[in-house]
N, CA, C and O atoms as CSV, one atom per row, in Angstrom:
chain,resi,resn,atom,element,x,y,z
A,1,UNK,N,N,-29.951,-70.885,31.431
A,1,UNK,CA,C,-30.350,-69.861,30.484
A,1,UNK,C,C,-31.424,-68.949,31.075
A,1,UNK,O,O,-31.935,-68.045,30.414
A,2,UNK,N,N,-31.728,-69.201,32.261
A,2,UNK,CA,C,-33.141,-68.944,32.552
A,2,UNK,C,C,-32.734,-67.307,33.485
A,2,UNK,O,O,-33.797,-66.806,33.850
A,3,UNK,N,N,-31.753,-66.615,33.826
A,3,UNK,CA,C,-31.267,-66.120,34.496
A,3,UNK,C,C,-30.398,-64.896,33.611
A,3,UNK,O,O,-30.448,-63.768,34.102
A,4,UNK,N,N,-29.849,-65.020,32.722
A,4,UNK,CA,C,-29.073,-64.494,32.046
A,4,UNK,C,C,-29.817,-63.234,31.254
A,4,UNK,O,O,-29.339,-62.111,31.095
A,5,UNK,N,N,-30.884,-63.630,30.878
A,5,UNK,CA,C,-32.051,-62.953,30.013
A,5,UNK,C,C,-32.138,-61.580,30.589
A,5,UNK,O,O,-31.673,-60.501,30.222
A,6,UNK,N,N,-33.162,-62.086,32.001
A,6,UNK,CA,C,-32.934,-61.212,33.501
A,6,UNK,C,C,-32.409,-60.105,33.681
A,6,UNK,O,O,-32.974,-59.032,33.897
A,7,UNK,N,N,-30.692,-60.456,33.552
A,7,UNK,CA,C,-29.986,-59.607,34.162
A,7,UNK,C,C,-29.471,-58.512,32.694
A,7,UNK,O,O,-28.951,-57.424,32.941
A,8,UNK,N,N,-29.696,-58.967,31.223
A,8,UNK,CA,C,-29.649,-58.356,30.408
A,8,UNK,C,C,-30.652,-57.108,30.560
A,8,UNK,O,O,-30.268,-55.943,30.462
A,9,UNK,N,N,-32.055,-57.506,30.825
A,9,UNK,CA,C,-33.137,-56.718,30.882
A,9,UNK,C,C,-32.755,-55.746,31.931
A,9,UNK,O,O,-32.941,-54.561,31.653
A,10,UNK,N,N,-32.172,-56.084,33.279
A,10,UNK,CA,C,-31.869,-55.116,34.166
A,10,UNK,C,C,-30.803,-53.919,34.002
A,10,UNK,O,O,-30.738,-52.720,34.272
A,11,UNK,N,N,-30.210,-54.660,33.559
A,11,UNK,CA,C,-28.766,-53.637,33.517
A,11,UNK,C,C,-29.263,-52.490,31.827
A,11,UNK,O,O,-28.830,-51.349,31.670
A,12,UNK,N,N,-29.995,-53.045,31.047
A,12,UNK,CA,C,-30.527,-52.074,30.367
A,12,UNK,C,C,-31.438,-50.978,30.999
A,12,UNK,O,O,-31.527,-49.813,30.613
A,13,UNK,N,N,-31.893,-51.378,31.716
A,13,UNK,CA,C,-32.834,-50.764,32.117
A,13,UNK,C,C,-32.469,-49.424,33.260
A,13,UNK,O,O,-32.794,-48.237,33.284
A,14,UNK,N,N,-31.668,-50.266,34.114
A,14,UNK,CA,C,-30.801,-49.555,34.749
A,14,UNK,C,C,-29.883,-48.203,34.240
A,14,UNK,O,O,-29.549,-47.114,34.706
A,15,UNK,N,N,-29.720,-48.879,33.149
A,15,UNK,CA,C,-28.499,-47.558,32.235
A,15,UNK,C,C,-29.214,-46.428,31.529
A,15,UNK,O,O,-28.794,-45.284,31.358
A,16,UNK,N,N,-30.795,-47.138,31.012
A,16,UNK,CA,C,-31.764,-45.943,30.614
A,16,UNK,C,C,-31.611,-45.351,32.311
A,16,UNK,O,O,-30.861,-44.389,32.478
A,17,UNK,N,N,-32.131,-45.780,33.194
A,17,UNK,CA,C,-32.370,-45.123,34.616
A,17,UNK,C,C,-31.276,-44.051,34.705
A,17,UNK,O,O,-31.693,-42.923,34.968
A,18,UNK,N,N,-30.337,-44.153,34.585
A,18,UNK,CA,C,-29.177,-43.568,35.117
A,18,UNK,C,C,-29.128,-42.134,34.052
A,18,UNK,O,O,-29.113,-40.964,34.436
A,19,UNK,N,N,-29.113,-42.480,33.048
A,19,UNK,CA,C,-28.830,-41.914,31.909
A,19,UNK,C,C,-30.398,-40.778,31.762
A,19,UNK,O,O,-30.190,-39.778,31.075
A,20,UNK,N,N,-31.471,-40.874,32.196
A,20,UNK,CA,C,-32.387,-40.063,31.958
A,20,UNK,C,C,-32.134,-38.778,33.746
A,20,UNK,O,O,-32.387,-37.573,33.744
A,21,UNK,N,N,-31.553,-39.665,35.104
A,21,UNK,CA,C,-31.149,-38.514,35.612
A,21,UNK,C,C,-30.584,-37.883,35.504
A,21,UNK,O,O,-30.878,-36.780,35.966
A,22,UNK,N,N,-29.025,-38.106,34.654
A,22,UNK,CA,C,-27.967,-37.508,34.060
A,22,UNK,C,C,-28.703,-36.170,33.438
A,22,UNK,O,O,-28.409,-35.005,33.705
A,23,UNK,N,N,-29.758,-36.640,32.522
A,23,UNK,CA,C,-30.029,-35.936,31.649
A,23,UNK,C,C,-31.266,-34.088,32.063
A,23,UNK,O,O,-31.316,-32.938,31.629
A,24,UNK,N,N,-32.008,-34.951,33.137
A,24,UNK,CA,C,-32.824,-34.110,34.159
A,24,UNK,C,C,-31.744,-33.513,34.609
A,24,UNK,O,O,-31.674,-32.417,34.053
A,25,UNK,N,N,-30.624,-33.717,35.530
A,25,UNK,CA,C,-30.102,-32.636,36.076
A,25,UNK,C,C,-28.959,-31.885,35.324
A,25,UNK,O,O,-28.918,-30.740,35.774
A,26,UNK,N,N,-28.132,-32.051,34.476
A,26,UNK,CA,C,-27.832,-30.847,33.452
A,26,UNK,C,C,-28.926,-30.207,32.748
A,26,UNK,O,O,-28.737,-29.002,32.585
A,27,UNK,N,N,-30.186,-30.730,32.210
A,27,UNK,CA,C,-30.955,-29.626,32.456
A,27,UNK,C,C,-31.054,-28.458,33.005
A,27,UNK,O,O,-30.789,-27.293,32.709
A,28,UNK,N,N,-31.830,-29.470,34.527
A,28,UNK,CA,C,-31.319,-28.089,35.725
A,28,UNK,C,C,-30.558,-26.919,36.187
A,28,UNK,O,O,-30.776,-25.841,36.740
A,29,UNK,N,N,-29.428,-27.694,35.657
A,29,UNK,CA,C,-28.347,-27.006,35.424
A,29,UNK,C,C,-27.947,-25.976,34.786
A,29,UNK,O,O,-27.238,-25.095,35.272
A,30,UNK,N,N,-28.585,-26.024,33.070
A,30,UNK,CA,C,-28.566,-25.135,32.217
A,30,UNK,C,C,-29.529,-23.875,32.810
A,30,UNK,O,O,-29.360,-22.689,32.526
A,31,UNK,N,N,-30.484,-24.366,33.621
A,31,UNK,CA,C,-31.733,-23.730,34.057
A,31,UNK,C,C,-31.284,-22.213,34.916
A,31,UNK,O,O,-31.378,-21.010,34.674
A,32,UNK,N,N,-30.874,-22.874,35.784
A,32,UNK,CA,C,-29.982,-22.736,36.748
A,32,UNK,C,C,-29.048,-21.363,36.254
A,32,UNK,O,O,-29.022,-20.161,36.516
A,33,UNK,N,N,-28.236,-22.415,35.292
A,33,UNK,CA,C,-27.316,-20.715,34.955
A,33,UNK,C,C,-28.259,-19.797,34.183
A,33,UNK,O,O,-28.381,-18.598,34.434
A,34,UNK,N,N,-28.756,-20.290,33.460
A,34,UNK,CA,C,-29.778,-18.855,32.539
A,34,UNK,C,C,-30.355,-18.017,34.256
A,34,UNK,O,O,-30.148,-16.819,34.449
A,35,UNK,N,N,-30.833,-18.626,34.973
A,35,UNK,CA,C,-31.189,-17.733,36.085
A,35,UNK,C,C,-29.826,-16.827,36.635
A,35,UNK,O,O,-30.037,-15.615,36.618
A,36,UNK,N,N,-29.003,-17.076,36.927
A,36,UNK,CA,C,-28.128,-16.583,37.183
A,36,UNK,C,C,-27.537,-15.287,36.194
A,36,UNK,O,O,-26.981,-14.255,36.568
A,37,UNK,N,N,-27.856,-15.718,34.855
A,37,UNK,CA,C,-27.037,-14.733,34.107
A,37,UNK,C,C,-27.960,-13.841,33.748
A,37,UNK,O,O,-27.609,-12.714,33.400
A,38,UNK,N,N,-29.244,-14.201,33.779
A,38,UNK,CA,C,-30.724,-13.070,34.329
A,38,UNK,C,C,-30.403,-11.879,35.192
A,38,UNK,O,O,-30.466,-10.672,34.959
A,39,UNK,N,N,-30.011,-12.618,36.344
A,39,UNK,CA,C,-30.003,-11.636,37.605
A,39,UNK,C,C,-28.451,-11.601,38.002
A,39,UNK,O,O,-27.840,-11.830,39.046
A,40,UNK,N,N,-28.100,-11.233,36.767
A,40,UNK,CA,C,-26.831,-10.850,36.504
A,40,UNK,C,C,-25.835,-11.187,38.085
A,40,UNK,O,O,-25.353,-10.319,38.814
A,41,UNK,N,N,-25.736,-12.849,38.295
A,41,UNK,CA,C,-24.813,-12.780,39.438
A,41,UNK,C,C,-23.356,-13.503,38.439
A,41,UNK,O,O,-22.219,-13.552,38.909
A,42,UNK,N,N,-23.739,-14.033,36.959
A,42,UNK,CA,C,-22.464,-14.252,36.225
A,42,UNK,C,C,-22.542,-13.483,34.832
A,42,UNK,O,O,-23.493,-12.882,34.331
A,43,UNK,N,N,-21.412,-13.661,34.424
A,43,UNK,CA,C,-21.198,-12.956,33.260
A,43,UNK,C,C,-21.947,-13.464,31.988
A,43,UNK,O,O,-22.719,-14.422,31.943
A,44,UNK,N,N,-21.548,-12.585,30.887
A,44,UNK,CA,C,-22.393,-13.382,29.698
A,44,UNK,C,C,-20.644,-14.573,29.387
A,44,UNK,O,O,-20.791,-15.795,29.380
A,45,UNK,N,N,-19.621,-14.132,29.234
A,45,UNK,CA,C,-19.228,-15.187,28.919
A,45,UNK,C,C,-18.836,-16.221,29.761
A,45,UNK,O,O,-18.181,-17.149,29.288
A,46,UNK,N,N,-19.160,-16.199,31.021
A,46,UNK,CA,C,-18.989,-17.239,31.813
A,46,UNK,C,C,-20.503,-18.235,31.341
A,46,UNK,O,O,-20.597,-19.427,31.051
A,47,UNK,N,N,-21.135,-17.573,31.391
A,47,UNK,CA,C,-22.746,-18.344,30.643
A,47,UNK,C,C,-22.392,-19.403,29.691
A,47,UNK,O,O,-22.344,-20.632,29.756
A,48,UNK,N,N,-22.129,-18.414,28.671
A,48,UNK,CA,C,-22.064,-19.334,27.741
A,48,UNK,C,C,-20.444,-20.254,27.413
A,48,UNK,O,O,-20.136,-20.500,26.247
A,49,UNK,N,N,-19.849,-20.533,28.174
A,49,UNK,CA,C,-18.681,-21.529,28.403
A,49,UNK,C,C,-19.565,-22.556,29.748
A,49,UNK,O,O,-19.434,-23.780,29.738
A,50,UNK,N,N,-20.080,-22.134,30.392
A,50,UNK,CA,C,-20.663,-23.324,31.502
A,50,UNK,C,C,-21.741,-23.499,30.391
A,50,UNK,O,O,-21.238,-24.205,29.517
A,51,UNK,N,N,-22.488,-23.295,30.199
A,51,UNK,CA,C,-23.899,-24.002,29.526
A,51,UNK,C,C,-23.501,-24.300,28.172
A,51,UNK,O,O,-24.264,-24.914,27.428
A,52,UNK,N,N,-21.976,-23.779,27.672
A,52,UNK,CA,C,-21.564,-25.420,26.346
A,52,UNK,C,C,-21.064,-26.089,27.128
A,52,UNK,O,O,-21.598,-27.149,26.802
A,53,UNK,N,N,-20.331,-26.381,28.077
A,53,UNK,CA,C,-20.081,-27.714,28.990
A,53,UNK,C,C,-20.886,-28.361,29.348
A,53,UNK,O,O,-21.103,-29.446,28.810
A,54,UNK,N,N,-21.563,-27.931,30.329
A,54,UNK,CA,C,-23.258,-28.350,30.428
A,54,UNK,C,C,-23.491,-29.879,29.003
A,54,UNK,O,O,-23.492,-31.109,29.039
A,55,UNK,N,N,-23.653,-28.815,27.945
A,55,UNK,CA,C,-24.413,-29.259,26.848
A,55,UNK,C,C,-23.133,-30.228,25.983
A,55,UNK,O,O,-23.267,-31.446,25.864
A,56,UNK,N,N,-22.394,-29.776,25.644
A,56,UNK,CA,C,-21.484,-31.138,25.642
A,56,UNK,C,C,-21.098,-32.303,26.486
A,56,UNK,O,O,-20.458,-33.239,26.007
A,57,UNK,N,N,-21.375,-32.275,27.406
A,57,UNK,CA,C,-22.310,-33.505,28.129
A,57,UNK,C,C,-23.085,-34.248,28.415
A,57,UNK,O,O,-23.001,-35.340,28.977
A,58,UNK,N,N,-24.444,-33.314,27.786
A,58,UNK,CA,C,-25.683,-33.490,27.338
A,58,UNK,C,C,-24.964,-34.464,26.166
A,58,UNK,O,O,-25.094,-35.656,26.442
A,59,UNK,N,N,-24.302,-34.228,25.030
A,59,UNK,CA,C,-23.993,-34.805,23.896
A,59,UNK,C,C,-23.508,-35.934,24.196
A,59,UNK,O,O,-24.129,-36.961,23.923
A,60,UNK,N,N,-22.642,-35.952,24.641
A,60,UNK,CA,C,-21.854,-37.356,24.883
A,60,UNK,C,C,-22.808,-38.279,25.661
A,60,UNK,O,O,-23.061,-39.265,24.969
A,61,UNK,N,N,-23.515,-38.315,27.025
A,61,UNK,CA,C,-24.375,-38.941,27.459
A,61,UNK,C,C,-25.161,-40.061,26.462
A,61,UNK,O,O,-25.283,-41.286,26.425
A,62,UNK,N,N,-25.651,-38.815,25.624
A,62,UNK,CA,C,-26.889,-39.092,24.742
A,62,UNK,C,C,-26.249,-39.731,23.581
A,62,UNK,O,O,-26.933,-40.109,22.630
């Protein structure tokens, strides 16, 4: 029994881990395109179809 506990605690922990970089880099991401659609190298509706993908990912993740 002494072992099992352990590896519960890890693999939680692990999945927060994973799941908060997920979450930092679609950030970025969103970041990212708003810069882009600033300095007009994409469109407005390419913007906003990548940054709801983006963000429906954000959703599901979370």
């Amino acid at each position: 029994m002494g072992l099992f506990p352990w590896l519960i605690f890890v693999a939680v922990g692990y999945k927060k881990m994973v799941k908060k970089a997920l979450l930092s880099t679609a950030n970025k991401k969103i970041d990212t395109l708003r810069l882009d659609y600033e300095n007009t190298i994409i469109d407005e509706e390419t913007y906003r179809d990548l940054t709801q993908k983006v963000r429906s990912l954000i959703y599901k993740v979370s």
